[in-house]
C-alpha positions in Angstrom: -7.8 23.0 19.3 -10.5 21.4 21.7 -12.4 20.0 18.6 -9.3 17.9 17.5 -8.4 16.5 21.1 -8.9 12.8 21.6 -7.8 9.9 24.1 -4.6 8.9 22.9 -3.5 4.8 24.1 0.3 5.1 24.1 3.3 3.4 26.0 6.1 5.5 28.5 9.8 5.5 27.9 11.4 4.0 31.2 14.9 3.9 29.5 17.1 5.7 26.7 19.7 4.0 24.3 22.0 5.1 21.9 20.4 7.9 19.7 17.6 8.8 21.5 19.6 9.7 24.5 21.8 12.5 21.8 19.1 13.6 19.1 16.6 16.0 19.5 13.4 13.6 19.1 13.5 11.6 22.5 10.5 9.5 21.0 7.9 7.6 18.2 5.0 8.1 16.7 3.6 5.5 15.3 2.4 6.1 11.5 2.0 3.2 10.0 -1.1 1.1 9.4 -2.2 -0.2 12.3 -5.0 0.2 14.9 -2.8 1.5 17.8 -1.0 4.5 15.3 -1.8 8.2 15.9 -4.1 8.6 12.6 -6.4 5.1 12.8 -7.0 6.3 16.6 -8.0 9.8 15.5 -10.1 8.6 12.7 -11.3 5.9 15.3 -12.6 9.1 17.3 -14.0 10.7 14.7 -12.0 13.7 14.5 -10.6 13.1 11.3 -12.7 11.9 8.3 -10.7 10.5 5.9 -8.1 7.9 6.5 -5.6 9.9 5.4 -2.5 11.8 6.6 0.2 13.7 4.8 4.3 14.2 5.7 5.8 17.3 4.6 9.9 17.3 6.0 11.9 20.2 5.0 16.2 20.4 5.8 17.5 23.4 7.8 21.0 24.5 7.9 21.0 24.3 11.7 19.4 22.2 14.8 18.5 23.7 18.1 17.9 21.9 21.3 15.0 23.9 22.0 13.4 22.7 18.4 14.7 23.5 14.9 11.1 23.6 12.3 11.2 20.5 10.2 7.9 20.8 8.1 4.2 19.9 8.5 2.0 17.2 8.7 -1.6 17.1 7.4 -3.9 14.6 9.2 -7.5 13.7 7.1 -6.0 14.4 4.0 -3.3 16.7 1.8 -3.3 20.3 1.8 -2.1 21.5 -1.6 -1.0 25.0 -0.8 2.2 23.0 0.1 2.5 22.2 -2.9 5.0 23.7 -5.9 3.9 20.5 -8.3 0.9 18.6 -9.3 0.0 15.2 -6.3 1.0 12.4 -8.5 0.2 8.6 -7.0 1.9 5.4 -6.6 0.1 1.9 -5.6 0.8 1.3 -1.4 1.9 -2.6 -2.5 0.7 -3.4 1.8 -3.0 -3.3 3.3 -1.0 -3.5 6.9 1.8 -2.4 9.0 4.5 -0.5 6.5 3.5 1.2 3.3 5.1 -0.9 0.5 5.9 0.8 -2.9 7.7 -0.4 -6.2 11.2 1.1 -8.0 11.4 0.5 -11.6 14.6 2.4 -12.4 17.1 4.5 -10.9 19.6 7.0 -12.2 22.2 9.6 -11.3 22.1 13.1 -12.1 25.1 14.3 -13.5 25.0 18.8 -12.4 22.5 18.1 -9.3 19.5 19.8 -9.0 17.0 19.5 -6.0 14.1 19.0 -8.0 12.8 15.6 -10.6 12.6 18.0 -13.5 16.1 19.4 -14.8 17.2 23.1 -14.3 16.0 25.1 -16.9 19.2 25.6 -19.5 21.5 23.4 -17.2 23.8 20.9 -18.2 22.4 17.9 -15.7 22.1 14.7 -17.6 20.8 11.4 -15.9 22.9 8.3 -16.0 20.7 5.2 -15.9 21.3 2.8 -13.4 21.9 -0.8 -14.7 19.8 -2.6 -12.4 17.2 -4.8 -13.3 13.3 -4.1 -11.9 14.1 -7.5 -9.3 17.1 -6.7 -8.4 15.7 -3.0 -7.6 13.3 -4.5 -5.8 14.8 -7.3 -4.0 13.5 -8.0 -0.5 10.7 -5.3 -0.9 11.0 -1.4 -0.7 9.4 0.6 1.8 8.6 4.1 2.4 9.6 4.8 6.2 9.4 8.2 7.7 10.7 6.7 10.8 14.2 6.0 9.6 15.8 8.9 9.3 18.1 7.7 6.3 17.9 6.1 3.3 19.4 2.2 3.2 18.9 0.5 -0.8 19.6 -3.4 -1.0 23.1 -4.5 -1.6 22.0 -5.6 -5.6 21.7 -1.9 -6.4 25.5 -1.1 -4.8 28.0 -2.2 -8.4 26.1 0.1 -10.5 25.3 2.9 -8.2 29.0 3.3 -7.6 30.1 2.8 -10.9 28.1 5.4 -12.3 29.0 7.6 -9.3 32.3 7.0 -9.9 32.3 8.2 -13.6 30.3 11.4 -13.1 32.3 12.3 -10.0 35.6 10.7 -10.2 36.0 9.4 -6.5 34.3 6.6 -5.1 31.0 6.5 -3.1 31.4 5.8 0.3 29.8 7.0 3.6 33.2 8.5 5.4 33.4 11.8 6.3 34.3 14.1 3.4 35.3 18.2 3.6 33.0 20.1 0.8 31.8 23.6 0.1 28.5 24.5 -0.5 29.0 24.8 -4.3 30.7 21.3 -4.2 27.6 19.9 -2.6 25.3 21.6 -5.4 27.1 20.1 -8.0 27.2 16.5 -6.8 24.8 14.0 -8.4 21.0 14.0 -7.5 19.5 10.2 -6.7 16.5 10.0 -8.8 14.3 7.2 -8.5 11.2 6.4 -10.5 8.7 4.9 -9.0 6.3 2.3 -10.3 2.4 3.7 -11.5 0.0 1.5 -13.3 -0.9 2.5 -16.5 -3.6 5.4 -16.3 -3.0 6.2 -13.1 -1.5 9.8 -13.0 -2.5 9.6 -16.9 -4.7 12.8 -16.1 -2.1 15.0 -14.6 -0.1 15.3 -18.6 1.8 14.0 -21.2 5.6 12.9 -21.5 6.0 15.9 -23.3 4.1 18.3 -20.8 6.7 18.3 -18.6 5.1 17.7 -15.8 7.8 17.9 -12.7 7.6 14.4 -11.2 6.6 12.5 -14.1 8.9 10.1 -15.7 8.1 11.7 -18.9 11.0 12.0 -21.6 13.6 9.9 -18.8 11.3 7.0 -19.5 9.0 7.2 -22.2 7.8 3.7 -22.2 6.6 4.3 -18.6 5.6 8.5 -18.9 4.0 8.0 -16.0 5.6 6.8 -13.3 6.8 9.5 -10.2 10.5 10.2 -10.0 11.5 11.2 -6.9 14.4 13.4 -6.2 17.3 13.7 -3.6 20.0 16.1 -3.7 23.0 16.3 -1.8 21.5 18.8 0.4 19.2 15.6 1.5 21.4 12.6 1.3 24.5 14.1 3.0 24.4 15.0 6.8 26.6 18.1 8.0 28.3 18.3 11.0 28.9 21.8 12.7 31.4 21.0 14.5 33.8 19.5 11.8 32.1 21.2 9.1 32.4 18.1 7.2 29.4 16.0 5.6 28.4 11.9 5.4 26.6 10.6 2.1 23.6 8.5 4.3 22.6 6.9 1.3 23.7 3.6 1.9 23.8 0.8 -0.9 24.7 -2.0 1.0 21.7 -3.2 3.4 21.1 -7.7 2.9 17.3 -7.2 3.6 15.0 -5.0 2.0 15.4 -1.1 1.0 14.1 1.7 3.6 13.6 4.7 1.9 13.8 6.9 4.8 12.9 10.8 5.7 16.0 12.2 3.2 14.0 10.6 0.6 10.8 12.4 1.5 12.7 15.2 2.3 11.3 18.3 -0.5 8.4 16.4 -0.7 4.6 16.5 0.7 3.8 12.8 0.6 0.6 11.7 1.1 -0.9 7.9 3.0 -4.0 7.6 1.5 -4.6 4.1 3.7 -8.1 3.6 2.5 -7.7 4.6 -0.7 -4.2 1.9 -1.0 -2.2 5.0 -2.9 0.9 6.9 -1.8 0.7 10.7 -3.0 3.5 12.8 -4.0 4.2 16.8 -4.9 7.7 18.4 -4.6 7.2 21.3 -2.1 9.6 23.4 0.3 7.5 22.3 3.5 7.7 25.3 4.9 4.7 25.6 7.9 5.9 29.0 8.8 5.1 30.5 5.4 1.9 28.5 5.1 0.5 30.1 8.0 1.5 33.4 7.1 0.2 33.3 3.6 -2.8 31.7 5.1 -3.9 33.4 7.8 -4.4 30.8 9.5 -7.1 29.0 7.9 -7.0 25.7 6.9 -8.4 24.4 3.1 -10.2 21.4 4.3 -10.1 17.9 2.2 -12.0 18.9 -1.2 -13.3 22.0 0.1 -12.0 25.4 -1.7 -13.6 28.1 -2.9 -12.0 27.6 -6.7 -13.6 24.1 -6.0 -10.3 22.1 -6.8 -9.4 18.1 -7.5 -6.8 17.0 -6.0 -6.8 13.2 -7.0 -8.1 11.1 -4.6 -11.6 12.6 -3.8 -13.6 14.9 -5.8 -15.9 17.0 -3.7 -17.4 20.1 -4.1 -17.6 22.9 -1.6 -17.5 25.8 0.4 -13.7 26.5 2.0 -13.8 25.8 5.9 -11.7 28.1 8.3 -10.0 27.0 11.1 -11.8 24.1 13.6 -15.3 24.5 11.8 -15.4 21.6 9.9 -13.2 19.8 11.7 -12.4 17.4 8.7 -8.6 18.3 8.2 -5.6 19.4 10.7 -2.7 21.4 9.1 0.3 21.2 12.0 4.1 22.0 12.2 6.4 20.0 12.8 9.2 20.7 15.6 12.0 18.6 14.6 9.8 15.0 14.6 7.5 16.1 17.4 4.0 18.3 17.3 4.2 22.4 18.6 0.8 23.5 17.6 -2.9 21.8 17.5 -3.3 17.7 18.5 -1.4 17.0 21.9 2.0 17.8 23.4 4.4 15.8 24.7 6.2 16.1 28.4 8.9 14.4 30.2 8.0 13.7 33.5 
């Protein structure tokens, strides 16, 4: 991947604390909007085009030392074979540093379910969330795929437990609990819905379309806003060794919320810095069937031979394989850090 190299500016560890010493990633990239981040230096180098880059994380059942596959990113745009629904787009509220975004409501999901739209002929009902859009909001939200979990100001704790409390009949709390699978499946799903101006994803469908990510019938004085989902499978961590699992949704944080990586977890989520919009599609993230299924080849930012839109540009044509138009890079991800196409890392 000659084409994509480029002279990286980063800084050496000289010293390991606390988790970086025990996790798998040892290290940071920097993703956020700044000049010194991995993206604004590629698109500074001209090997990207768009100032754009896309995080798809996907949850695996086990972690190797050697590397367990996490998901892919897209860097100069959003690839949307990733994709199992329809790009939908929220305002980025920051033009520097963290990439800022807006709750309106929250609710509970009574039955589960790993995606924003309900299981066909299930029982899963969502219990709105009492909160007002401040308190939701209070101190800002940001969407971080540096922190691993998810931390939601203290304001939202009384009614997120209280409606936890009535669906499951135990209170919430981040101890270690014993569960089996199909306890896990059945606990609630955190659904949040996300703040859209008017008209923005009003060319995606109707509330009544059923659209999966739209607000739709859950809201419809606000059809469409994005509601993002989190199962259990996401929020709660599993140890192997105990076999038992921690809820890292944590309700209790005096600052601001971090919607972390268990949030985008299920989720190709696209920085669209120049275009001030945060993309999202539900997807299953998985790099290793995208390559297989693709050959290898890599469907370049607006370039497909169907000709597609997929919401942020609208360009026309022809499909470009591999490094030839060297406008996009499709990559997996090996836990948090690259295995194929930009750079590798080494400890020395």
């Amino acid at each position: 991947a000659s084409a994509f190299s480029f002279e990286l500016i980063f800084g050496c560890q000289v010293l390991l604390k606390g988790l970086f010493r025990t996790q798998l990633a040892d290290g940071i990239m920097g993703m956020d909007n700044g000049d010194s981040s991995f993206w604004k230096q590629m698109f500074d180098a001209n090997r990207i085009r768009e100032k754009q880059f896309s995080l798809c994380f996907s949850r695996q059942d086990h972690a190797s030392r050697d590397g367990t596959e996490a998901g892919a990113m897209t860097l100069g745009g959003v690839d949307t074979r990733l994709h199992r629904s329809p790009m939908l787009v929220v305002n980025n509220l920051r033009s520097d540093g963290f990439y800022a975004i807006s709750i309106r409501k929250m609710y509970l999901r009574e039955g589960g379910g790993r995606s924003a739209t309900p299981d066909p002929g299930s029982k899963q009902i969502a219990h709105y969330l009492a909160i007002t859009e401040t308190e939701l909001n209070r101190g800002g939200v940001i969407l971080d795929s540096g922190t691993t979990d998810t931390y939601l100001h203290r304001a939202i704790g009384p009614a997120f437990r209280q409606v936890w409390k009535e669906i499951v009949g135990t209170p919430y709390n981040n101890d270690k609990v014993s569960l089996t699978l199909e306890q896990v499946a059945s606990l609630p799903t955190v659904l949040i819905q996300l703040k859209s101006e008017k008209g923005m994803n009003a060319g995606v469908g109707g509330p009544d379309e059923g659209v999966t990510g739209l607000a739709g019938s859950l809201d419809p004085d606000y059809p469409h806003d994005v509601v993002l989902a989190i199962p259990a499978s996401h929020y709660l961590e599993h140890d192997h060794e105990s076999g038992q699992y921690t809820a890292r949704v944590y309700v209790s944080e005096g600052g601001g919320s971090v919607l972390g990586a268990n949030t985008m977890m299920g989720h190709d989520v696209l920085f669209d810095v120049k275009g001030g919009r945060i993309g999202i599609a539900e997807s299953d993230c998985d790099y290793t069937g995208f390559v297989k299924d693709g050959g290898g080849s890599f469907t370049l930012v607006g370039g497909s031979s169907t000709k597609y839109r997929y919401g942020f540009n609208n360009v026309d044509g022809a499909t470009c394989t591999g490094i030839k138009c060297q406008a996009l890079v499709v990559i997996g991800l090996l836990g948090v850090a690259l295995v194929v196409g930009v750079m590798s890392w080494k400890r020395f």
